[in-house]
N, CA, C and O atoms as a DFTB+ gen file, in Angstrom:
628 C
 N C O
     1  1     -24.210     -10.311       4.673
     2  2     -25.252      -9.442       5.179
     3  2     -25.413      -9.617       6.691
     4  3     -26.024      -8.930       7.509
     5  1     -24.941     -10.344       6.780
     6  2     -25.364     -11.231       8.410
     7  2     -24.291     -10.653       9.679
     8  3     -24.539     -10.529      10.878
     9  1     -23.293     -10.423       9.089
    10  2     -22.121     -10.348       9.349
    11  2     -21.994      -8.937       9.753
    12  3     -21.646      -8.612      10.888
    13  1     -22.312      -8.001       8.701
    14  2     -22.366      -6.907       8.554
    15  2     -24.174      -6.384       9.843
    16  3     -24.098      -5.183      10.102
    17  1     -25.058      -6.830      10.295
    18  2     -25.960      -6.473      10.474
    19  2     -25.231      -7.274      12.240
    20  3     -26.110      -7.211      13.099
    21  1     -24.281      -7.737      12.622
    22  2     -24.169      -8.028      13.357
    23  2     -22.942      -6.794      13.912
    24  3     -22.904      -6.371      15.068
    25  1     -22.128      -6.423      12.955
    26  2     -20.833      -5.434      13.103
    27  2     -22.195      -4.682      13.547
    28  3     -22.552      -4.970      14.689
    29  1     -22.747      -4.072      13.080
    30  2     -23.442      -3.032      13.490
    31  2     -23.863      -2.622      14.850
    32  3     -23.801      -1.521      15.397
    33  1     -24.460      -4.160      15.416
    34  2     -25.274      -3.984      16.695
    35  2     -23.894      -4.169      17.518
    36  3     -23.864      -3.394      18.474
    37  1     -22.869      -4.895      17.422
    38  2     -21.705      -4.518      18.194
    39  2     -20.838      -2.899      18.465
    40  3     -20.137      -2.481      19.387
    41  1     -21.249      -2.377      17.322
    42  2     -20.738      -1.131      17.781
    43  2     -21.764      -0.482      17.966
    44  3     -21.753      -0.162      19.155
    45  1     -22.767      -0.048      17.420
    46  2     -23.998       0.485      18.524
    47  2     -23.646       0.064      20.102
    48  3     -23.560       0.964      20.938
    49  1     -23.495      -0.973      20.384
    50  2     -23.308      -1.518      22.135
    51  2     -22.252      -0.759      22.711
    52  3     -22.266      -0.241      23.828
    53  1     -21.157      -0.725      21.709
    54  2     -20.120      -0.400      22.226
    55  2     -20.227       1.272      22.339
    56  3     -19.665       1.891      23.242
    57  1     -21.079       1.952      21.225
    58  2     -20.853       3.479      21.466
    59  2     -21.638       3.928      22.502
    60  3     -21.274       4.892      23.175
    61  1     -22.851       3.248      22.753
    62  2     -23.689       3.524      24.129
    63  2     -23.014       3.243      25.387
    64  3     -23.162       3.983      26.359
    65  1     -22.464       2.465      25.405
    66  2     -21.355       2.092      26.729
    67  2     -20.250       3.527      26.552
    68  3     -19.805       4.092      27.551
    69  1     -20.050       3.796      25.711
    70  2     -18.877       4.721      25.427
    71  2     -19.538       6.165      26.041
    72  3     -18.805       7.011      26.555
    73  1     -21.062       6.352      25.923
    74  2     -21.902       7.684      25.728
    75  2     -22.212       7.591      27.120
    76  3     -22.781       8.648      27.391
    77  1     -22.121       6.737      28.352
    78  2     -22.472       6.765      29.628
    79  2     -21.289       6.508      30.654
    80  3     -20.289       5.841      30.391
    81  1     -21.597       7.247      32.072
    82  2     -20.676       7.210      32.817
    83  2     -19.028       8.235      32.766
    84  3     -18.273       8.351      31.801
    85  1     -18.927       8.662      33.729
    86  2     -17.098       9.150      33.622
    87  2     -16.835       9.898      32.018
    88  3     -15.982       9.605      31.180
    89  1     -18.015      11.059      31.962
    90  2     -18.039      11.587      30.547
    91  2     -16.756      12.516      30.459
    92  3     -16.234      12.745      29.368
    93  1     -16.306      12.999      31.548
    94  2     -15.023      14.004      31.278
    95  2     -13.958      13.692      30.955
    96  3     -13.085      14.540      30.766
    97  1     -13.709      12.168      30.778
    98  2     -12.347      11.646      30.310
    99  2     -12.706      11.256      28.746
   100  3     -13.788      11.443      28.188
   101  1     -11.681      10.748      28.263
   102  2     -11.796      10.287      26.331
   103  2     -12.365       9.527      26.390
   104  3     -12.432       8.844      27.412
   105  1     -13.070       9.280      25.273
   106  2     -14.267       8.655      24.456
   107  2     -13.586       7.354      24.275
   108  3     -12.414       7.530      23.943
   109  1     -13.985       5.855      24.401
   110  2     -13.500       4.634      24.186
   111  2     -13.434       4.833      22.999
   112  3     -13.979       5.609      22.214
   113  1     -12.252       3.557      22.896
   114  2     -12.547       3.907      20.642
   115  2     -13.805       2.561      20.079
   116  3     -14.424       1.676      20.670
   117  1     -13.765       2.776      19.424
   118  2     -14.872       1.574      18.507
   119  2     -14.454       0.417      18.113
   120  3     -14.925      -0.258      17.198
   121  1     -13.171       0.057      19.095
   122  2     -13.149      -1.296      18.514
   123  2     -13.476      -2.148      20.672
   124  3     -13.450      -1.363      21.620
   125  1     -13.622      -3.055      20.806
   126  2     -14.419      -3.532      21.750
   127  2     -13.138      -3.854      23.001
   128  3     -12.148      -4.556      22.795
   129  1     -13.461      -3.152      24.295
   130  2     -12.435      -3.002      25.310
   131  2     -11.480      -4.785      24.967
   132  3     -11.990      -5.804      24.501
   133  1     -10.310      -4.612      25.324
   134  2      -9.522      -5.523      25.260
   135  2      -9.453      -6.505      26.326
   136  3      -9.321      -5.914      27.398
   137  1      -9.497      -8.002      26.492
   138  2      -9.727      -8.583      27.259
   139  2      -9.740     -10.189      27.091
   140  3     -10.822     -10.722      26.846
   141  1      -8.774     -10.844      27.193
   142  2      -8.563     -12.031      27.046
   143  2      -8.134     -12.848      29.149
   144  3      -7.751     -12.503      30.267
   145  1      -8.637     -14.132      28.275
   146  2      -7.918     -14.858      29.742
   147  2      -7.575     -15.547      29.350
   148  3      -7.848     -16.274      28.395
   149  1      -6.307     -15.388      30.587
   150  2      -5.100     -16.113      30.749
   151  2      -5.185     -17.568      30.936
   152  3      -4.827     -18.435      30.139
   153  1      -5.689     -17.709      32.057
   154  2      -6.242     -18.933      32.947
   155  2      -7.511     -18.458      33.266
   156  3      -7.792     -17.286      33.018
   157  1      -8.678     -19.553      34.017
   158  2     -10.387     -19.786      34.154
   159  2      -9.601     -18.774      35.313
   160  3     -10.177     -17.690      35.225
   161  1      -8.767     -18.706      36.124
   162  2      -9.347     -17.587      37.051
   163  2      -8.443     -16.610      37.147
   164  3      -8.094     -16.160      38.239
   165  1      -7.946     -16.161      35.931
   166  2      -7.233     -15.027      35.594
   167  2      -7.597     -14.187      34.385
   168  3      -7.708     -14.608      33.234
   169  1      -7.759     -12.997      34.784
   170  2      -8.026     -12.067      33.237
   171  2      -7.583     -10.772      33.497
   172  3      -7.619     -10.033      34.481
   173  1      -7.088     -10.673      32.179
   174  2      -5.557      -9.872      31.838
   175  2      -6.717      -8.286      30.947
   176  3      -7.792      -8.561      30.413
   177  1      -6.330      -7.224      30.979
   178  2      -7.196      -6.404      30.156
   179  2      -6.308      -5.140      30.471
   180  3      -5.795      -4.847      31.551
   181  1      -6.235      -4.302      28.997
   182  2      -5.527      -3.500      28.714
   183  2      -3.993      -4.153      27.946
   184  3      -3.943      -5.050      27.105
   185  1      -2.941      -3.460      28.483
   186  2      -1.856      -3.796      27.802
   187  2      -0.900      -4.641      28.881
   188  3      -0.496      -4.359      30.009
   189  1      -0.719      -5.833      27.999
   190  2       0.581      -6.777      28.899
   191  2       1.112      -5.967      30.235
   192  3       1.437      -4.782      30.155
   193  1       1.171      -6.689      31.436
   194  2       1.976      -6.007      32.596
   195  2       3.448      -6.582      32.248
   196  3       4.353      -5.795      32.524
   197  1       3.807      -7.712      31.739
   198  2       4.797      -8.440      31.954
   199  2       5.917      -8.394      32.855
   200  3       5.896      -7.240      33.284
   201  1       6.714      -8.895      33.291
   202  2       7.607      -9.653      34.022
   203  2       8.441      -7.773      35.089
   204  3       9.626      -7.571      34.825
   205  1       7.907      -6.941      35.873
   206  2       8.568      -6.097      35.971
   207  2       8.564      -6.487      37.551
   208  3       7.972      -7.502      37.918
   209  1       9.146      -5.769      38.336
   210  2       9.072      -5.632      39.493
   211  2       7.627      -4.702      40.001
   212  3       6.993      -3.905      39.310
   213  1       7.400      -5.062      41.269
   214  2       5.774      -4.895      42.171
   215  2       6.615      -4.211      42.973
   216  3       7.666      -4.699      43.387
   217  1       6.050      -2.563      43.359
   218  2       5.999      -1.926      44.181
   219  2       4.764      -2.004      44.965
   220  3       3.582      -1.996      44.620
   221  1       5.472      -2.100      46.376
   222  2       4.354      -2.128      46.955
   223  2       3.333      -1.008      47.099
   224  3       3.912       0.073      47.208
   225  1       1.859      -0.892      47.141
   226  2       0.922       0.033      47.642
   227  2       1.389       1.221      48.637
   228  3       1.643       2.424      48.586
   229  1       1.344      -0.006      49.720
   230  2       1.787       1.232      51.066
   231  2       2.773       1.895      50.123
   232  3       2.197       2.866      49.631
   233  1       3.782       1.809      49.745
   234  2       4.817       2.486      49.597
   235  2       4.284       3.524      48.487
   236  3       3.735       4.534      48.926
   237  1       4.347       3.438      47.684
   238  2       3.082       4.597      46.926
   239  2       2.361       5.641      47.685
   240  3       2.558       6.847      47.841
   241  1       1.453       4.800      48.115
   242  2       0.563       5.794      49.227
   243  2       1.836       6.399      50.229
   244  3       1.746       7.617      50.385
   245  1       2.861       5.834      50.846
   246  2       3.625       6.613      51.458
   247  2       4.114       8.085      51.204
   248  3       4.038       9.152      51.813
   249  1       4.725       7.584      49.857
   250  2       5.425       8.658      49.454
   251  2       5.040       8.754      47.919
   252  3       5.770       8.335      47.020
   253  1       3.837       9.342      47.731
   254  2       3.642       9.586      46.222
   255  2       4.163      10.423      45.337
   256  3       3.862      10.349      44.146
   257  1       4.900      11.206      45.752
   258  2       5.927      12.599      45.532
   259  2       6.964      11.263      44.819
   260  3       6.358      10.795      43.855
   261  1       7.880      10.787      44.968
   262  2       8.900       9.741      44.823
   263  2       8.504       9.051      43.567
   264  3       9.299       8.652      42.717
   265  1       7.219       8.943      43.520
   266  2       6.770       7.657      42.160
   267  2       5.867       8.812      41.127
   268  3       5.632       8.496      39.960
   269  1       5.490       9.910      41.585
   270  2       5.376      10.604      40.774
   271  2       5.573      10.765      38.892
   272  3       6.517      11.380      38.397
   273  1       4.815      10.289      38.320
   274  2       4.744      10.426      36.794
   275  2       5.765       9.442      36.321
   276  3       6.389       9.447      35.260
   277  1       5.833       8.211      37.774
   278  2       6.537       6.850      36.899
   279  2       5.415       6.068      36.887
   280  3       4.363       6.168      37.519
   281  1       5.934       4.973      35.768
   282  2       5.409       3.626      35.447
   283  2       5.375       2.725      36.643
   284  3       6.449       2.166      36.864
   285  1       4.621       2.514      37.276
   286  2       4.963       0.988      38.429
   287  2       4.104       0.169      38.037
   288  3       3.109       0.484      37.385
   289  1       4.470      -1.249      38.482
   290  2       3.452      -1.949      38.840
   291  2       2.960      -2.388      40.564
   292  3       3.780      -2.383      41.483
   293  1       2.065      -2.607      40.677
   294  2       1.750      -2.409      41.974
   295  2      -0.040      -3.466      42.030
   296  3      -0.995      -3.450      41.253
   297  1       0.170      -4.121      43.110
   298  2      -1.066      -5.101      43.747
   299  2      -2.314      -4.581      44.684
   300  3      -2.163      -3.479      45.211
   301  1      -3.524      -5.289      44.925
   302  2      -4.078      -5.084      45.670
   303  2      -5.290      -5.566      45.605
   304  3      -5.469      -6.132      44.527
   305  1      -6.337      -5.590      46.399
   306  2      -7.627      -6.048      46.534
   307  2      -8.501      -5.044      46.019
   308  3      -8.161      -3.874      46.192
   309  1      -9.861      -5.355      45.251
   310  2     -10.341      -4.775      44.472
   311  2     -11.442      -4.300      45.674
   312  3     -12.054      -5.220      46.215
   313  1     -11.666      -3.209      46.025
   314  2     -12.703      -2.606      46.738
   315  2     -13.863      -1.984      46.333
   316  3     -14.849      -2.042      47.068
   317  1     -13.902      -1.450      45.373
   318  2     -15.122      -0.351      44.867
   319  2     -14.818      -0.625      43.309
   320  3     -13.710      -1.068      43.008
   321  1     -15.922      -0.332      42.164
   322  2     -15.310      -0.220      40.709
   323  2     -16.656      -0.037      40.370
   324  3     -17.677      -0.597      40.766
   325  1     -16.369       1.255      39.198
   326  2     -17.659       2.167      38.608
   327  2     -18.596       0.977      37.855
   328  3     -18.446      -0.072      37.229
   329  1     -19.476       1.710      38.263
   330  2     -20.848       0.968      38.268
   331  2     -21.611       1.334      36.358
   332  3     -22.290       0.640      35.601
   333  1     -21.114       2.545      36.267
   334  2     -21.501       2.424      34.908
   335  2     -20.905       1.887      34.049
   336  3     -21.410       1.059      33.290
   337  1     -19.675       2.279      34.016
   338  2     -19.069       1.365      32.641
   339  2     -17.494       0.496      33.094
   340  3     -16.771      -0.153      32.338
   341  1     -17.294       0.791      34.715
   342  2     -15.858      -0.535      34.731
   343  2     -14.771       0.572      34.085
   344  3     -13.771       0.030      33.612
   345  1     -14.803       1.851      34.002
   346  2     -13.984       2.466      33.895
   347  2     -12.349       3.416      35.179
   348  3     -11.324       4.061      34.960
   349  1     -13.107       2.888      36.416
   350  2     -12.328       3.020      37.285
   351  2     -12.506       1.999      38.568
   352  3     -13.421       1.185      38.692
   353  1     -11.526       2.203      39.409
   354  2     -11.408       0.566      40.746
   355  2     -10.757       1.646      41.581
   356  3     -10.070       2.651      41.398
   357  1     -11.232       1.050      42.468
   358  2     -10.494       1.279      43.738
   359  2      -9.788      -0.112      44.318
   360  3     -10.482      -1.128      44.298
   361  1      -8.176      -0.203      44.929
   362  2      -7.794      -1.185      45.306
   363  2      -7.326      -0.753      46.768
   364  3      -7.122       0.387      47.186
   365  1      -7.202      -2.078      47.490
   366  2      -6.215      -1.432      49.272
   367  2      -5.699      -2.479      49.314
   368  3      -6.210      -3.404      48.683
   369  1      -4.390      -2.704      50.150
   370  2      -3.854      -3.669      50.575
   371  2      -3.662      -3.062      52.095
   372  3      -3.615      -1.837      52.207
   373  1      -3.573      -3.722      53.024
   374  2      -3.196      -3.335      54.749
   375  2      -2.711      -2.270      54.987
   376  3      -2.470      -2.054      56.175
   377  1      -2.406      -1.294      54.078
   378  2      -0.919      -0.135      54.349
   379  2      -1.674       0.660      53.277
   380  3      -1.427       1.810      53.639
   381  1      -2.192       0.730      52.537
   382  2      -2.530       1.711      51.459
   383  2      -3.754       1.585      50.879
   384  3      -4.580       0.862      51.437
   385  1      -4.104       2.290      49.609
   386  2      -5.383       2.306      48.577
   387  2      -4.827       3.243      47.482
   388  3      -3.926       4.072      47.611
   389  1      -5.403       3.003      46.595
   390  2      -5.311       3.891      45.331
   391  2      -6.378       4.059      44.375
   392  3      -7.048       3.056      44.129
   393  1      -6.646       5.084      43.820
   394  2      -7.348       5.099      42.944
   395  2      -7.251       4.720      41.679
   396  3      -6.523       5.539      41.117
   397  1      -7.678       3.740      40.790
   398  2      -7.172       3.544      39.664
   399  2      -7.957       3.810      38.328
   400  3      -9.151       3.511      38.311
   401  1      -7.506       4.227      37.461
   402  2      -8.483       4.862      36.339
   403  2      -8.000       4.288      34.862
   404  3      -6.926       4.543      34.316
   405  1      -8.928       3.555      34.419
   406  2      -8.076       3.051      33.119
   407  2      -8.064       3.817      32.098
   408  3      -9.099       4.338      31.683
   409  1      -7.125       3.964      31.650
   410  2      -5.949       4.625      30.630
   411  2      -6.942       5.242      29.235
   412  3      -7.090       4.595      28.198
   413  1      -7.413       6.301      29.431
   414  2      -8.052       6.838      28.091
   415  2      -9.406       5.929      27.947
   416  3      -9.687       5.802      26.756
   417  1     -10.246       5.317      28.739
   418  2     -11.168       4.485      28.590
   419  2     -10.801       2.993      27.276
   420  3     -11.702       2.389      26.694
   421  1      -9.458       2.740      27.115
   422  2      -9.299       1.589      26.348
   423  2      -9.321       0.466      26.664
   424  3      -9.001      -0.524      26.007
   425  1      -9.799       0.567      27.962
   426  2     -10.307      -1.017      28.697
   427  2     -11.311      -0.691      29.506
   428  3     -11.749       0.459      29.549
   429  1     -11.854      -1.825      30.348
   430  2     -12.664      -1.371      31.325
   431  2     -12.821      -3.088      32.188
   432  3     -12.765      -4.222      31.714
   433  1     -12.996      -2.677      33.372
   434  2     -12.892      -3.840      34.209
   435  2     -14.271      -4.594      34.500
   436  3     -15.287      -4.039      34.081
   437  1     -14.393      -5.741      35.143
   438  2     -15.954      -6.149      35.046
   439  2     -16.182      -5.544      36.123
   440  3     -15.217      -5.193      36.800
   441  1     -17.898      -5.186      36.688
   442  2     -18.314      -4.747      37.572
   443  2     -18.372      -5.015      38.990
   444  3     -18.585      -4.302      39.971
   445  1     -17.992      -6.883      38.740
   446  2     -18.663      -7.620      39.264
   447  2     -16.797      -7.669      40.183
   448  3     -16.828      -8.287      41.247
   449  1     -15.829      -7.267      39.914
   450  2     -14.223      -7.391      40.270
   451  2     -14.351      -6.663      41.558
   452  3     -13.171      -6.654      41.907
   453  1     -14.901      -6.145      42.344
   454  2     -14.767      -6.065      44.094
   455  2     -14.229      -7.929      44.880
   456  3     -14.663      -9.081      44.852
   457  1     -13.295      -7.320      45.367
   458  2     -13.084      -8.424      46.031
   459  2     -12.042      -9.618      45.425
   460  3     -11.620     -10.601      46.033
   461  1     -11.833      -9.309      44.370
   462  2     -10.054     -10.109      43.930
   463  2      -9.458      -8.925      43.454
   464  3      -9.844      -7.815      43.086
   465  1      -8.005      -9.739      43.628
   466  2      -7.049      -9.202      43.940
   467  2      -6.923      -8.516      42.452
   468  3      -7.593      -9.064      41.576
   469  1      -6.182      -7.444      42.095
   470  2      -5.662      -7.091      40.842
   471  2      -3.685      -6.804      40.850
   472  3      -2.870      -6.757      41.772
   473  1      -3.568      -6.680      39.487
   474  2      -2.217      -6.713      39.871
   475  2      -2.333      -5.117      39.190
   476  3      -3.507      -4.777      39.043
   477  1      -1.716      -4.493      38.925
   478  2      -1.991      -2.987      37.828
   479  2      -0.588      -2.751      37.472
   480  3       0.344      -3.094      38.199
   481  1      -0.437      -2.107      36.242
   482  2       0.691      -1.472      35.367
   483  2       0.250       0.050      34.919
   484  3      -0.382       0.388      33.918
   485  1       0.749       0.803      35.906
   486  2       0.222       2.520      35.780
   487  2       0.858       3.460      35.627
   488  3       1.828       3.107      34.956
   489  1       0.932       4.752      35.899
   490  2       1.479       5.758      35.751
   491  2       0.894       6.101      36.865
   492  3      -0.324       6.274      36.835
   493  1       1.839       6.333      38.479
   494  2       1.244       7.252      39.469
   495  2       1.247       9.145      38.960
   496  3       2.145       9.938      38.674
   497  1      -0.185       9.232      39.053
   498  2      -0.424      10.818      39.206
   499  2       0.322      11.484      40.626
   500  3       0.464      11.020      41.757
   501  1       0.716      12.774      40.015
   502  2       1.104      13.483      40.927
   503  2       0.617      13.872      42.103
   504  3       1.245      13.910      43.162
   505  1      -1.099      14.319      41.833
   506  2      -2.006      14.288      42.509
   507  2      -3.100      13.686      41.770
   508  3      -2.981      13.652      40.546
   509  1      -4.334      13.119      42.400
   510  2      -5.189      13.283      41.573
   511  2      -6.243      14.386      40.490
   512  3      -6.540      15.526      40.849
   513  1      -6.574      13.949      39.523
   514  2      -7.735      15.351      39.022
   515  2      -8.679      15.464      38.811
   516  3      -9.288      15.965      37.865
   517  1      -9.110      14.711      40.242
   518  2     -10.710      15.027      40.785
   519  2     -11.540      15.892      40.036
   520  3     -11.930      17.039      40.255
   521  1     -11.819      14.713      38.650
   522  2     -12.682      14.636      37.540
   523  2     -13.643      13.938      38.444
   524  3     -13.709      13.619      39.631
   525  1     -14.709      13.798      36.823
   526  2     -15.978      13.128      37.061
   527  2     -15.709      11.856      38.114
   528  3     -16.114      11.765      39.273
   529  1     -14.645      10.597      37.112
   530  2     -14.399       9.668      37.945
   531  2     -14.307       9.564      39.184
   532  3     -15.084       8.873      39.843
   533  1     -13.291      10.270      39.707
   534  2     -12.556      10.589      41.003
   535  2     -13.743      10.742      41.799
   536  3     -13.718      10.136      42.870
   537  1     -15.061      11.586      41.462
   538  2     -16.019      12.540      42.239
   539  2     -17.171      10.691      42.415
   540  3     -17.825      10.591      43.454
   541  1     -17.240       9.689      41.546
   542  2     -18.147       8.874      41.619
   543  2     -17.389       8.155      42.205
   544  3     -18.166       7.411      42.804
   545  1     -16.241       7.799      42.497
   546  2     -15.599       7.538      43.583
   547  2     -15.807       7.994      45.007
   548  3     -15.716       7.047      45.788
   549  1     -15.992       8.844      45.429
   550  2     -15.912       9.306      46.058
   551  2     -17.594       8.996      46.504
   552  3     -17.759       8.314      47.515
   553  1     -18.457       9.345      45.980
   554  2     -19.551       8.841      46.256
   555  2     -19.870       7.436      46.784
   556  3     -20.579       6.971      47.676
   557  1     -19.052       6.970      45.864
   558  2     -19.132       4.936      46.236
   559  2     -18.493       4.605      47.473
   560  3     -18.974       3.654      48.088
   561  1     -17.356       5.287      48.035
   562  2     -17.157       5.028      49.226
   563  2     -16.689       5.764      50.016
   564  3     -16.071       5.424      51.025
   565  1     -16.844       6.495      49.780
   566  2     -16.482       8.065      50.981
   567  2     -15.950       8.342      51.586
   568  3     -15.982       8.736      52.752
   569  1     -14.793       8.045      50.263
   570  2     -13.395       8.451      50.607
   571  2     -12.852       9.443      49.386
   572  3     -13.172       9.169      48.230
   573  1     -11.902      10.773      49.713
   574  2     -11.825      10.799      48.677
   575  2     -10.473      10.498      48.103
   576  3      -9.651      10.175      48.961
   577  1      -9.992      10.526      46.740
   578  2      -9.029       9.849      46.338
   579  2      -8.221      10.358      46.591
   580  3      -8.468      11.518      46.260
   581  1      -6.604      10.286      47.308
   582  2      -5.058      10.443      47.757
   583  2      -4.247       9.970      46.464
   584  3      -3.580      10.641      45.677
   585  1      -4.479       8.791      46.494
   586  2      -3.425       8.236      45.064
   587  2      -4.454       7.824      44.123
   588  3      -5.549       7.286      44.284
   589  1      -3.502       8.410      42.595
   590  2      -4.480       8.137      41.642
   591  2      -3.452       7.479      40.680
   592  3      -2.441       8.095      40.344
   593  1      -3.739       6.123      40.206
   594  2      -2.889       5.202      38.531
   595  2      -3.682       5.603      37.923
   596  3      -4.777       5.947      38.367
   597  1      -3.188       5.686      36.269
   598  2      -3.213       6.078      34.889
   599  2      -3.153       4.366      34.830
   600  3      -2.018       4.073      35.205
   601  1      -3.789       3.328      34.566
   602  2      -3.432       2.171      34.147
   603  2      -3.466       2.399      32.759
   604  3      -4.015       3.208      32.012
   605  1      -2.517       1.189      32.616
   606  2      -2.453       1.153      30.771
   607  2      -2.829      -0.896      30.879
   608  3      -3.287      -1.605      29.983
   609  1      -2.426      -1.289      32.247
   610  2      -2.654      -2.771      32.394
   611  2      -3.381      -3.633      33.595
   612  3      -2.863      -3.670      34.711
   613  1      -4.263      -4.129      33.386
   614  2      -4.968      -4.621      34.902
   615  2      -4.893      -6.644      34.426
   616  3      -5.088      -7.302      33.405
   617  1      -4.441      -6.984      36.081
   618  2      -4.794      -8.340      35.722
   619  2      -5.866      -8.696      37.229
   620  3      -5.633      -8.346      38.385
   621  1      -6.858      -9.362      36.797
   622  2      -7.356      -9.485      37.975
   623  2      -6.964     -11.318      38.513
   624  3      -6.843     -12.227      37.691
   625  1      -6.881     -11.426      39.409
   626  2      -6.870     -12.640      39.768
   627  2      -7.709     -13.274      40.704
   628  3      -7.570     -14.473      40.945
């Protein structure tokens, strides 16, 4: 009974988190964003990046035409990240920024991630599609978004 009266208030939490913020993208699912750590000052969320090669930022932001609707992985410092639900980040490194948006809402980052570094495993957009996200972005730092990841993997460090 206990058990069951506890499933409950966990997904209640989870569908109210699901019902606020960045409403124009998919609905989180009902089981609770994914998120383990690695190490005390590493945490891994979404799906494994594992062992690939790091494109750099600048280079992205250079030429986003080139990486267009590929998979990269790619680094950077965490600058901005949605305030309602950790559903999108902004990162820069010296040469670039990107917008990053996690993957169908099946993760979500902590709020509190401005200011370490992340590593990301994405899909560069062609352009961005200055949705809801993109637009509360844009509010948070007034800029608006150039490059936009599809993450499917974030590690923050």
């Amino acid at each position: 009974m206990r058990a069951t009266v506890t499933h409950r208030l966990v997904f209640g939490l989870v569908a109210a988190l699901a019902s606020t913020g960045c409403q124009s993208k998919a609905p989180a699912s009902s089981s609770a964003p994914s998120a383990a750590s690695a190490a005390p000052s590493s945490l891994k969320l979404g799906a494994p990046i594992g062992a690939t090669e790091r494109v750099p930022l600048a280079s992205i932001a250079k030429d986003t035409a080139k990486y267009a609707n590929r998979a990269v992985t790619t680094e950077g410092r965490v600058t901005s990240v949605c305030q309602a639900m950790g559903c999108w980040m902004e990162i820069a490194d010296p040469a670039g920024e990107a917008h990053v948006r996690m993957s169908g809402h099946s993760f979500f980052v902590p709020k509190s991630a401005a200011g370490r570094r992340a590593v990301v495993r994405g899909t560069v957009l062609a352009k961005p599609d200055n949705g809801e996200c993109e637009q509360e972005a844009l509010e948070a730092t007034g800029k608006p978004v150039k490059v936009e990841l599809d993450a499917t993997g974030v590690e923050l460090l």
